[in-house]
KEBA-601874 format. One record per residue: x, y, z of N, C-alpha, C in turn; residue number from 1. Coordinates in steps of 0.001 Angstrom, whole numbers, always signed. Layout:
<recs>
<<X,Y,Z>,<X,Y,Z>,<X,Y,Z>,NUM>
...
</recs>
This chain:
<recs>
<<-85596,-101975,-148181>,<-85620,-103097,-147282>,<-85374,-102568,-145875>,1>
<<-86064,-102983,-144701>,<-86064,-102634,-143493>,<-85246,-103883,-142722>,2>
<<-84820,-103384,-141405>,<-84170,-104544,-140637>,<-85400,-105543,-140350>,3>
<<-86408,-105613,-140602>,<-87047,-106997,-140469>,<-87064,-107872,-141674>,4>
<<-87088,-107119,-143006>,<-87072,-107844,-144074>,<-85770,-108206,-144260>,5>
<<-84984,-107922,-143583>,<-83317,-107980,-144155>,<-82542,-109752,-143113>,6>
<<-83665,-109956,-142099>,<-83501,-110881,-140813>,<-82558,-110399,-140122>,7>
<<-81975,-109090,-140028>,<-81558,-108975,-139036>,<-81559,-108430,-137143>,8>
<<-83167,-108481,-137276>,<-83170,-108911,-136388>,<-83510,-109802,-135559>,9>
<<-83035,-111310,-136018>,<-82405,-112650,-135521>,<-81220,-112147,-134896>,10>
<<-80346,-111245,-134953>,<-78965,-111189,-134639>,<-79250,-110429,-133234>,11>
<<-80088,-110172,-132674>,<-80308,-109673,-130931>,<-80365,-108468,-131765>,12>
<<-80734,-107321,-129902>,<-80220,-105839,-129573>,<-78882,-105866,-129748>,13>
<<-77888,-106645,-129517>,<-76500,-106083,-129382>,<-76415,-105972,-130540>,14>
<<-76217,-106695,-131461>,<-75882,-106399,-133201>,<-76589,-105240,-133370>,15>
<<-77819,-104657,-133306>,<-77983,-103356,-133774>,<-77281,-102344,-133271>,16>
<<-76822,-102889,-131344>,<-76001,-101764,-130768>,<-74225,-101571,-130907>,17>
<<-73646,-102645,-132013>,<-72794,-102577,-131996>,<-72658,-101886,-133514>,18>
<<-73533,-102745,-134504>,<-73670,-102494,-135918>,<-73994,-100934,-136215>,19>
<<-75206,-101623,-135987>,<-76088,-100143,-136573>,<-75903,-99032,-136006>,20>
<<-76068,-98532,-134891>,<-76016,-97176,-133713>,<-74566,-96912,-133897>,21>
<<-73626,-97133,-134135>,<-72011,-96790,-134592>,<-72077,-95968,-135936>,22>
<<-73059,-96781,-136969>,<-73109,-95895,-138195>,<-73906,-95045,-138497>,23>
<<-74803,-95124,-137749>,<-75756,-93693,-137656>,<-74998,-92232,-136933>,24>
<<-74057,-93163,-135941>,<-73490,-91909,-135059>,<-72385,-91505,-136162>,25>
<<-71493,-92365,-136588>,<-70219,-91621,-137524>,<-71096,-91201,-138655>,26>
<<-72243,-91223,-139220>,<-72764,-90395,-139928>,<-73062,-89133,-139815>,27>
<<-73809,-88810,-138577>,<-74200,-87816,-137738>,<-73215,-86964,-137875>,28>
<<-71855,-87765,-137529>,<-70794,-87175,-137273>,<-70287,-86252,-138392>,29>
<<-70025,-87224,-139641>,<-69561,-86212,-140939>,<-70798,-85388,-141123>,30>
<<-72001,-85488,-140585>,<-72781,-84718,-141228>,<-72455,-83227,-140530>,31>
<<-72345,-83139,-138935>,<-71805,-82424,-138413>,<-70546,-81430,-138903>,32>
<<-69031,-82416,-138954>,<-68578,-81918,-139465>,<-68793,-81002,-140580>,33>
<<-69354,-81686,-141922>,<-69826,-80804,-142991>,<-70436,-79387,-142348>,34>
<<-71214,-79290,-141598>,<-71563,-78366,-141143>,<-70864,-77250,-140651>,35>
<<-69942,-77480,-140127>,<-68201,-76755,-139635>,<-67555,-76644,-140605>,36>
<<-67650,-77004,-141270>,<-66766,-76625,-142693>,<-67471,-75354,-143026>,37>
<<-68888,-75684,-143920>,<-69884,-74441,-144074>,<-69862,-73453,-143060>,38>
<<-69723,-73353,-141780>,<-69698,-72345,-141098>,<-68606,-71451,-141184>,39>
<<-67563,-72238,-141089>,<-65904,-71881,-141068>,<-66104,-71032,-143091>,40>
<<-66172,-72057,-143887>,<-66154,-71194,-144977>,<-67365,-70001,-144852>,41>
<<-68268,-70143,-144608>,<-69016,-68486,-144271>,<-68512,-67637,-143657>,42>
<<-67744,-67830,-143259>,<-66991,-67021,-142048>,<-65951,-66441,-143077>,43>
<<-64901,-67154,-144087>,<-64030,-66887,-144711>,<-64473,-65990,-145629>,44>
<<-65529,-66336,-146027>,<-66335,-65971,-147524>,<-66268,-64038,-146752>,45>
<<-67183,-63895,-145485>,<-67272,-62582,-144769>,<-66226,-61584,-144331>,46>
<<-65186,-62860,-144039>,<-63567,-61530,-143703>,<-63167,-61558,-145114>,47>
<<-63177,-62052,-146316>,<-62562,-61815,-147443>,<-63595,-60557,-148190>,48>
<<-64661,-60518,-148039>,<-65162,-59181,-148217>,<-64612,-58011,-146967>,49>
<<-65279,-58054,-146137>,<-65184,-57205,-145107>,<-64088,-56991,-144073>,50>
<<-63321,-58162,-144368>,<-62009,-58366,-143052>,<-60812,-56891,-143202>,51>
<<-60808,-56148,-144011>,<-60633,-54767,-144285>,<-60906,-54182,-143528>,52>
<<-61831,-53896,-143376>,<-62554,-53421,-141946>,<-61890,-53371,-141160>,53>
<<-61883,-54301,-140214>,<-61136,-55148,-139161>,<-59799,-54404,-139158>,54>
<<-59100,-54712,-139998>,<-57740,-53949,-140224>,<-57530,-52056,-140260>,55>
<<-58847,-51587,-140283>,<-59340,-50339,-140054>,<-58710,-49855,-138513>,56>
<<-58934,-50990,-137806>,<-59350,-51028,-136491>,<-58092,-51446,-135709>,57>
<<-57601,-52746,-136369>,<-56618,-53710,-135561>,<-55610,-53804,-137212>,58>
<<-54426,-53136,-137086>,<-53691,-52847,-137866>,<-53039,-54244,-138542>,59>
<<-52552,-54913,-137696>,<-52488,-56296,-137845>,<-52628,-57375,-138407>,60>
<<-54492,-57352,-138305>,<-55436,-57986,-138995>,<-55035,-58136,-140269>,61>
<<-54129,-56694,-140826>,<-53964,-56872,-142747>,<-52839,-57879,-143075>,62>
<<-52142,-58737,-142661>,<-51376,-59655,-142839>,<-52173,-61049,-142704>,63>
<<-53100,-61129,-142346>,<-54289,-62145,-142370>,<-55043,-61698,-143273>,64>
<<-55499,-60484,-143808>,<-56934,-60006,-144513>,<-56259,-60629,-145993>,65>
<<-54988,-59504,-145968>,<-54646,-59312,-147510>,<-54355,-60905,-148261>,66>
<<-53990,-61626,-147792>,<-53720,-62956,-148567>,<-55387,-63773,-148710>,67>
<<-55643,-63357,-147549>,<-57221,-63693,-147564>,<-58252,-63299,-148560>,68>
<<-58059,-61655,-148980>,<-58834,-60925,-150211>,<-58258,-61527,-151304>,69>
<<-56894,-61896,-151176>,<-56448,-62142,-152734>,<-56597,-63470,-152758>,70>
<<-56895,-64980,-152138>,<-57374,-65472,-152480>,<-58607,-65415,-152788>,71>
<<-59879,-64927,-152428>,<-61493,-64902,-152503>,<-61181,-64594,-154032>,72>
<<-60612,-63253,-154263>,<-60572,-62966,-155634>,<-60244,-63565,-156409>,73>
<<-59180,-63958,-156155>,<-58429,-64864,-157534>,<-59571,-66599,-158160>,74>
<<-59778,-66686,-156631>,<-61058,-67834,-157233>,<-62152,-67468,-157703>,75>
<<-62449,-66431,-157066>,<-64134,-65399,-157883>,<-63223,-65429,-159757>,76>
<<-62106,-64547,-160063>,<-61696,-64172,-161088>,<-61572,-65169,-162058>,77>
<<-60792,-66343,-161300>,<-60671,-67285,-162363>,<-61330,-68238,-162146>,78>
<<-62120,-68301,-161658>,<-63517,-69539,-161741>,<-63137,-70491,-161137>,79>
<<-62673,-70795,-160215>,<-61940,-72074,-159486>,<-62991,-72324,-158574>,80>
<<-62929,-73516,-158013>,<-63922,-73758,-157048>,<-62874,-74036,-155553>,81>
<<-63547,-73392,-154492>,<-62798,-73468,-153201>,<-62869,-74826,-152511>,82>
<<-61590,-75124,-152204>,<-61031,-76580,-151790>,<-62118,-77237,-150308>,83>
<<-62799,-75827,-149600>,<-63717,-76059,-149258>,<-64785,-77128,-149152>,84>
<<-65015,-76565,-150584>,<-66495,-77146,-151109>,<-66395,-78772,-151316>,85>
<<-65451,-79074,-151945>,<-65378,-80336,-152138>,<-65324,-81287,-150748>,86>
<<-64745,-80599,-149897>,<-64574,-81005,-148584>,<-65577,-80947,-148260>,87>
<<-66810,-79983,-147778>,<-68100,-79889,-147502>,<-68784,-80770,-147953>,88>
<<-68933,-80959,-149420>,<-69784,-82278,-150036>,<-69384,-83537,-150296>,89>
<<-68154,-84268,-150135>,<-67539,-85204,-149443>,<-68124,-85459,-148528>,90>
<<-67970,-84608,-147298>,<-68010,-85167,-145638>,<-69926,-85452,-145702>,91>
<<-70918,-84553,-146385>,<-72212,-84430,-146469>,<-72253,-85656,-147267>,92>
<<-71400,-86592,-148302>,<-71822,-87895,-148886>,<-71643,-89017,-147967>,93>
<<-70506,-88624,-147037>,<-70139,-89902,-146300>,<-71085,-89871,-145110>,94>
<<-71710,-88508,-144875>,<-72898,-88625,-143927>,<-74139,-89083,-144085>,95>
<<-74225,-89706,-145593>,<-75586,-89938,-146009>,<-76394,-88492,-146461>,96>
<<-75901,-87831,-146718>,<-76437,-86934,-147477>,<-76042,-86578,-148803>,97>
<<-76428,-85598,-149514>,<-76430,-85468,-151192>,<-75511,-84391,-151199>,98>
<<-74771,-84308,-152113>,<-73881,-82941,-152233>,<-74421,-82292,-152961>,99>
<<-73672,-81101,-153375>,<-74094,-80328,-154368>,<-72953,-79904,-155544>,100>
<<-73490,-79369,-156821>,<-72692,-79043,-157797>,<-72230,-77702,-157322>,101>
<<-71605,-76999,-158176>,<-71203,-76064,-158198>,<-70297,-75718,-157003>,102>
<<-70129,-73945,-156882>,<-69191,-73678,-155931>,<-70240,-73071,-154671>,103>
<<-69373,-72946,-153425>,<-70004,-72684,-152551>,<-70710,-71421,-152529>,104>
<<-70256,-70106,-153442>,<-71530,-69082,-153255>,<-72272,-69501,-154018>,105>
<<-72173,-70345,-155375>,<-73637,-70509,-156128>,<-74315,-71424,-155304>,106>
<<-74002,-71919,-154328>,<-74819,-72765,-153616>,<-75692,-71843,-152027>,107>
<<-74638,-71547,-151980>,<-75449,-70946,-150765>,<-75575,-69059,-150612>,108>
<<-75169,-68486,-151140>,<-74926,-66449,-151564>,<-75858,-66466,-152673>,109>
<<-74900,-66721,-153319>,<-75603,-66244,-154794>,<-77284,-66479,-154841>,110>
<<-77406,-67823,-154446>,<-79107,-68182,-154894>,<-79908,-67363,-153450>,111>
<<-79334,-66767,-153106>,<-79774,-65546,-151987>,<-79749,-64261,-152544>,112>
<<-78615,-64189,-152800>,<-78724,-62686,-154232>,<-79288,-62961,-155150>,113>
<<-78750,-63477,-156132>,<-79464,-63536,-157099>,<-80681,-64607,-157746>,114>
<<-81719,-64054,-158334>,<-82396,-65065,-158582>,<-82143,-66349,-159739>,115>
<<-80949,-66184,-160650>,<-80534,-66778,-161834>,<-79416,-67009,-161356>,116>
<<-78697,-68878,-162081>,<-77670,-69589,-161526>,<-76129,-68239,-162057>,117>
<<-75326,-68614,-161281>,<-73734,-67732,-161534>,<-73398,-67907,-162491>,118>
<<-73540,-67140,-163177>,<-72739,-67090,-164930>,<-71406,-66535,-164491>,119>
<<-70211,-66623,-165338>,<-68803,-66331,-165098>,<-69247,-64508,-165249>,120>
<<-69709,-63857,-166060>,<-69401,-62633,-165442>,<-69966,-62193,-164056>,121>
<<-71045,-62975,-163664>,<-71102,-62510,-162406>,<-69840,-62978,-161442>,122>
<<-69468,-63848,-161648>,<-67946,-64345,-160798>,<-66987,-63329,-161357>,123>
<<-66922,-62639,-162316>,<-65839,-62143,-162214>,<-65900,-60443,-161558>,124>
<<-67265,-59927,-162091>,<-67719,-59003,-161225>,<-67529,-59231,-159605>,125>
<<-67947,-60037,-159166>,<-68189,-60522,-157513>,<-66381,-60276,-157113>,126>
<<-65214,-60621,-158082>,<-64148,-60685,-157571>,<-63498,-59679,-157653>,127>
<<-64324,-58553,-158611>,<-63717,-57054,-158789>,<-64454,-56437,-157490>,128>
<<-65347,-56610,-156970>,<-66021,-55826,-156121>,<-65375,-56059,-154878>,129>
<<-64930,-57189,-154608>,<-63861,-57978,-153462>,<-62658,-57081,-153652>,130>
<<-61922,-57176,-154384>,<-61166,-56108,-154911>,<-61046,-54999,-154622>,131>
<<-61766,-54307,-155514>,<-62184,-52734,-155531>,<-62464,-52531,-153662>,132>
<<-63435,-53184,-153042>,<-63862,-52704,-151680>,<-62602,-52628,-151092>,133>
<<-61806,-53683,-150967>,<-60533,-53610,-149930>,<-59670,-52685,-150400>,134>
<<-59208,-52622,-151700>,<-58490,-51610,-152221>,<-59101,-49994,-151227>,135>
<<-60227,-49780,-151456>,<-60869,-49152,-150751>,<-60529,-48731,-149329>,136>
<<-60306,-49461,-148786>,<-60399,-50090,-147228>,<-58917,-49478,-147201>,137>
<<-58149,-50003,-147761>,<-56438,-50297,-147752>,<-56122,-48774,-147722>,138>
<<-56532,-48338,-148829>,<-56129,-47008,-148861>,<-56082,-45902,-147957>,139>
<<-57657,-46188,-147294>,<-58005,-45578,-146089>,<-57036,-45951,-144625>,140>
<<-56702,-47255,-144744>,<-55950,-47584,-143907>,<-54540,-47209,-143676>,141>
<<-54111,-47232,-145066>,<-52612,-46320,-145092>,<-52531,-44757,-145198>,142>
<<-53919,-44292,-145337>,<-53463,-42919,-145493>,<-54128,-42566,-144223>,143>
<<-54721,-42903,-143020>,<-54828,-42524,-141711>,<-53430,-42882,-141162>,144>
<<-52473,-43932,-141202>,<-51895,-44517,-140633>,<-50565,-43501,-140901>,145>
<<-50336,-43159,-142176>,<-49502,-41550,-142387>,<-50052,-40631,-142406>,146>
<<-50896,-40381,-141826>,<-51004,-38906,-141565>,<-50805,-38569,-140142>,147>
<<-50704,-40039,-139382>,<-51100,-40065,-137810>,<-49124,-40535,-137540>,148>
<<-48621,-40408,-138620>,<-47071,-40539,-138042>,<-46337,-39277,-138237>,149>
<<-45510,-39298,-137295>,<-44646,-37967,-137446>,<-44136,-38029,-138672>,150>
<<-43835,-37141,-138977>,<-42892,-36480,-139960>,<-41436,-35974,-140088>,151>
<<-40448,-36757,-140830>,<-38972,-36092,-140595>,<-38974,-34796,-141543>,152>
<<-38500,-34023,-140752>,<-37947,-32889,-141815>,<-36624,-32915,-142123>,153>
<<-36277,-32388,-143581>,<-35294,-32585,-144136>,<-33949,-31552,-143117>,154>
<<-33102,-31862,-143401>,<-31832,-31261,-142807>,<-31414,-30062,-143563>,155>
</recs>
């Protein structure tokens, strides 16, 4: 049904400009938002692989990375879905748009990697490799970081 079949517009321009143009815009709006969410979680999804790195560099960074890797993992490991997502496809329903199932890499990574939906061993692989890399990273990070400090000698 369209606003002519519906009679509303008998009710003037202002009723559409008070009615209608308000809910198109707070739609717009969550749709937006949703969009900031997805960005912000891509962003998370990238320092929880790589934010190691970073800490390569800016020593610091590993008090942000490390709680950061061990969450990515622990949800890759035990199959949880990130509090994210639900938030993302929420704000995308109240925008008039469709959500989606699953978790946010089978929605948007994975069906980029891989051509077949996320079976749990690939989640649990994906959370050893998260893992394993920073472990990686870490190591390198503490063993430049003592080798580059003095040394006490014993008395």
């Amino acid at each position: 049904m369209d606003l002519h079949e519906s009679g509303v517009e008998k009710l003037g321009p202002s009723f559409l400009r008070k009615v209608i143009v308000p809910r198109q815009s707070t739609a717009m709006m969550y749709r937006l938002l949703a969009d900031v969410v997805l960005v912000v979680h891509a962003g998370f999804v990238v320092f929880v692989v790589l934010g190691g790195l970073v800490a390569l560099r800016w020593r610091r960074a590993l008090w942000l990375h490390l709680p950061a890797a061990l969450w990515g993992a622990v949800i890759e490991i035990a199959g949880w879905i990130c509090p994210l997502t639900p938030l993302e496809n929420e704000l995308r329903r109240m925008g008039g748009e469709a959500g989606y199932t699953g978790g946010f890499l089978e929605r948007y990574i994975v069906s980029i990697l891989y051509p077949h939906e996320l079976t749990r061993t690939t989640q649990v692989i994906l959370g050893i490799v998260v893992l394993t890399l920073n472990l990686v990273i870490y190591w390198r990070v503490f063993r430049s970081s003592s080798a580059g400090s003095p040394r006490r000698s014993s008395p």
